[in-house]
C-alpha positions as CSV (number, residue, x, y, z in Angstrom):
1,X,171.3,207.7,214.4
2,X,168.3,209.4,215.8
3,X,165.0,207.6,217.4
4,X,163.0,208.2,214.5
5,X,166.0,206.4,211.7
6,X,167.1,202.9,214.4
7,X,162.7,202.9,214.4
8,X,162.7,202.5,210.9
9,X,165.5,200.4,210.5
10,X,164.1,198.1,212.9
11,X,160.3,198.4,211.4
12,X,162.0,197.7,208.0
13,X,164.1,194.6,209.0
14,X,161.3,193.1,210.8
15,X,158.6,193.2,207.9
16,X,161.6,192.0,205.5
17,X,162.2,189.2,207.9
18,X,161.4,185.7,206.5
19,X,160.7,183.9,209.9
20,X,159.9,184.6,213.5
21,X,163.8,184.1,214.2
22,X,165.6,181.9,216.5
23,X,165.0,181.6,220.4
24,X,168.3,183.1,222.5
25,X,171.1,180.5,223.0
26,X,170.9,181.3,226.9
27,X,167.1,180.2,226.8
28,X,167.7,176.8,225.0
29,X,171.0,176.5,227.1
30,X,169.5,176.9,230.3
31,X,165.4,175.8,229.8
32,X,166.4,173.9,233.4
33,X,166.4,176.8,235.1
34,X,162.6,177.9,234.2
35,X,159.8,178.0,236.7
36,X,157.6,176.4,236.7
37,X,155.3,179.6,236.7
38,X,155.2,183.0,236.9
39,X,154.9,185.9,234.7
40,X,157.9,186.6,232.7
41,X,158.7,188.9,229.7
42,X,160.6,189.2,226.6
43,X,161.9,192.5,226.4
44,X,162.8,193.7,223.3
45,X,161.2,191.1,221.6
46,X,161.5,191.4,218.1
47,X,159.0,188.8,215.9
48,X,159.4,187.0,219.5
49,X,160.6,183.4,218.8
50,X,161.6,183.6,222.8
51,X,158.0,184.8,224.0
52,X,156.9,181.9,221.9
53,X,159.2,179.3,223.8
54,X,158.3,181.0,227.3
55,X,154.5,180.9,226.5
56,X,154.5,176.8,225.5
57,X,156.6,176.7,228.4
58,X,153.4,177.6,230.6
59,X,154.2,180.8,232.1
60,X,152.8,184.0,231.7
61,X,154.1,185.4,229.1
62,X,154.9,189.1,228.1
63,X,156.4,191.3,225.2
64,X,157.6,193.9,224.6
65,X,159.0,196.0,221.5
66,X,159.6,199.8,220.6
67,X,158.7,198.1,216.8
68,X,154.8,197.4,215.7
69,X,155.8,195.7,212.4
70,X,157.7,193.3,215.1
71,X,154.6,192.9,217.4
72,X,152.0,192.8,214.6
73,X,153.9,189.5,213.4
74,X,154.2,188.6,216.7
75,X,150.8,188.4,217.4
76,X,150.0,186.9,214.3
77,X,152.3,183.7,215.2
78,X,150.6,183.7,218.7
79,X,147.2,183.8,217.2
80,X,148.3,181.2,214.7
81,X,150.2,178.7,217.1
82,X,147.3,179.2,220.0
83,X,149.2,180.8,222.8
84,X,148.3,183.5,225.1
85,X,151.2,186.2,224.6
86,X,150.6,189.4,225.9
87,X,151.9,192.2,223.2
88,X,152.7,195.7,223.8
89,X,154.6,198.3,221.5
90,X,156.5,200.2,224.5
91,X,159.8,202.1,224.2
92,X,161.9,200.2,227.2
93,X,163.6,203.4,227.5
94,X,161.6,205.8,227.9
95,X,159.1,202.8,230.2
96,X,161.0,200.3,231.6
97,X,159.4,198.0,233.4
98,X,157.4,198.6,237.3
99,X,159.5,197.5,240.5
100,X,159.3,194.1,241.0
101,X,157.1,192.8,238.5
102,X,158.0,189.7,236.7
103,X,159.5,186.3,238.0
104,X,161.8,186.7,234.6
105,X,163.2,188.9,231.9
106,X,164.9,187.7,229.0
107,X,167.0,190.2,227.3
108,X,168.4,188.8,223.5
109,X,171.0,191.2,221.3
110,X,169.7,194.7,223.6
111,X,171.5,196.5,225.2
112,X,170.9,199.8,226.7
113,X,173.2,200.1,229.9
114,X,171.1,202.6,231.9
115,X,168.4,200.0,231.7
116,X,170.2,197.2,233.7
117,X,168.9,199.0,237.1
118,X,165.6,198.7,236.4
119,X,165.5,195.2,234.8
120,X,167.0,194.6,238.3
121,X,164.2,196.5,240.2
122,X,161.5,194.6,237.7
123,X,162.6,191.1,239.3
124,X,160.2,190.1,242.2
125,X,162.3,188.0,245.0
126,X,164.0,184.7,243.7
127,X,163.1,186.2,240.0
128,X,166.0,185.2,237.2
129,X,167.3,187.2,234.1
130,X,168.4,185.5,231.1
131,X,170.8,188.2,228.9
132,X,172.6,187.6,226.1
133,X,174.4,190.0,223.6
134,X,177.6,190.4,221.6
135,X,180.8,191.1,223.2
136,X,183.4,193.0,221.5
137,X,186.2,190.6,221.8
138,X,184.9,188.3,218.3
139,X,183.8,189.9,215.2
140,X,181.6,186.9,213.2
141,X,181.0,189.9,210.8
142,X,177.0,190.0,212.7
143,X,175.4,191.8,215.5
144,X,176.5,195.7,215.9
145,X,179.2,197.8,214.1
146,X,179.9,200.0,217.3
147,X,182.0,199.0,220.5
148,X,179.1,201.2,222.2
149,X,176.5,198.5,221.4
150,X,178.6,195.8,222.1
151,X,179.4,194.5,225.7
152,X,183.4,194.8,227.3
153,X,185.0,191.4,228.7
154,X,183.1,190.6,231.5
155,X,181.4,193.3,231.5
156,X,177.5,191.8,231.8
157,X,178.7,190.4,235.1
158,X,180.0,193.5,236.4
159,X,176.3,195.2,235.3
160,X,174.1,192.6,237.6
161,X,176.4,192.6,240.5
162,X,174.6,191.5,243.3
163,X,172.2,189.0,241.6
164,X,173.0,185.6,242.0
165,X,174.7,184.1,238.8
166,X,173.3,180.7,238.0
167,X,175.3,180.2,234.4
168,X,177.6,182.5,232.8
169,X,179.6,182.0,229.4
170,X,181.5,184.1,227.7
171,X,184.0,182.7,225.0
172,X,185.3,185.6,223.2
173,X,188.7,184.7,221.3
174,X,189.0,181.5,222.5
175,X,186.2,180.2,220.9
176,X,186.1,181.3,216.9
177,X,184.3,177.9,215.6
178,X,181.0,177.8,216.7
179,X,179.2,180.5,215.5
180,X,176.3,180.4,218.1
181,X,178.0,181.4,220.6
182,X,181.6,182.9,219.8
183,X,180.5,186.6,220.0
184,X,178.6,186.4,222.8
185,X,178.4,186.9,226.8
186,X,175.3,184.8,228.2
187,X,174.0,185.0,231.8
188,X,171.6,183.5,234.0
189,X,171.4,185.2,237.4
190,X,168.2,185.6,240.2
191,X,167.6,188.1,242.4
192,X,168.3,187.5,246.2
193,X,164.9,187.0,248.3
């Protein structure tokens, strides 16, 4: 699929989408291990139901998407709701972030391997990443078609080796009834000081 066709998928299931979508399992699992300040962002955001929870969590709060539909609505629900989100339609790829330049990056159903270095690089000292996305061991007929977009068994730990990993879950096949979390690998890991 090239650029131009996953850009228009993605601009066309975000202005079909009904709601701002659900915060990331490892945010709600792991809200603990916010701090209590800093400026963190949402990469990849979609409508940004997890830049909403960060933002009324009182940090400084950032996001990010290659889709304007997805940051128009964004916006919209910031506006709406009174929180002070900072929006920008950026292609990750092609811009990832600056060397060490948030306290955290969440990272929900991305994944774009030769990104993983410098989401490491954007963490200031002590900073944490929250990641989640689908492993390949558990089909719930969601999330990608294609092994390539889809992560190996352990392989998210293997990709931030060297951080510090706070909470790590990964359930694969021997987990098939609960539906949040069957399909997925979930991390929370900082950055040495």
């Amino acid at each position: 699929m090239s650029h131009s066709e996953l850009m228009e998928k993605w601009d066309q299931r975000h202005q079909e989408a009904q709601s701002q979508g659900n915060a990331a399992q490892v945010l709600l699992r792991n809200m603990h291990l916010l701090p209590t300040s800093g400026k963190v962002l949402d990469l990849a955001c979609g409508r940004g139901a997890n830049a909403m929870l960060l933002a009324r969590s009182g940090l400084e709060t950032h996001a990010w998407d290659f889709s304007s539909i997805a940051i128009d609505r964004l916006r919209e629900q910031a506006v709406a709701h009174g929180l002070n989100i900072a929006t920008e339609v950026r292609d990750v790829i092609k811009n990832p972030p600056e060397a060490e330049s948030f306290d955290l990056i969440l990272v929900s159903f991305f994944l774009e391997r030769q990104l993983i270095p410098y989401l490491q690089q954007a963490l200031r000292p002590g900073g944490l990443i929250y990641y989640q996305t689908f492993v390949r061991s558990v089909c719930l007929d969601r999330g990608p078609s294609t092994d390539e977009w889809r992560l190996g068994d352990n392989e998210l730990l293997r990709l931030f080796a060297g951080l510090h990993v706070h909470y790590y879950r990964e359930d694969g096949l021997a987990l098939r009834d609960n539906a949040d979390v069957a399909d997925l690998a979930m991390m929370v890991a900082s950055k040495g000081d």
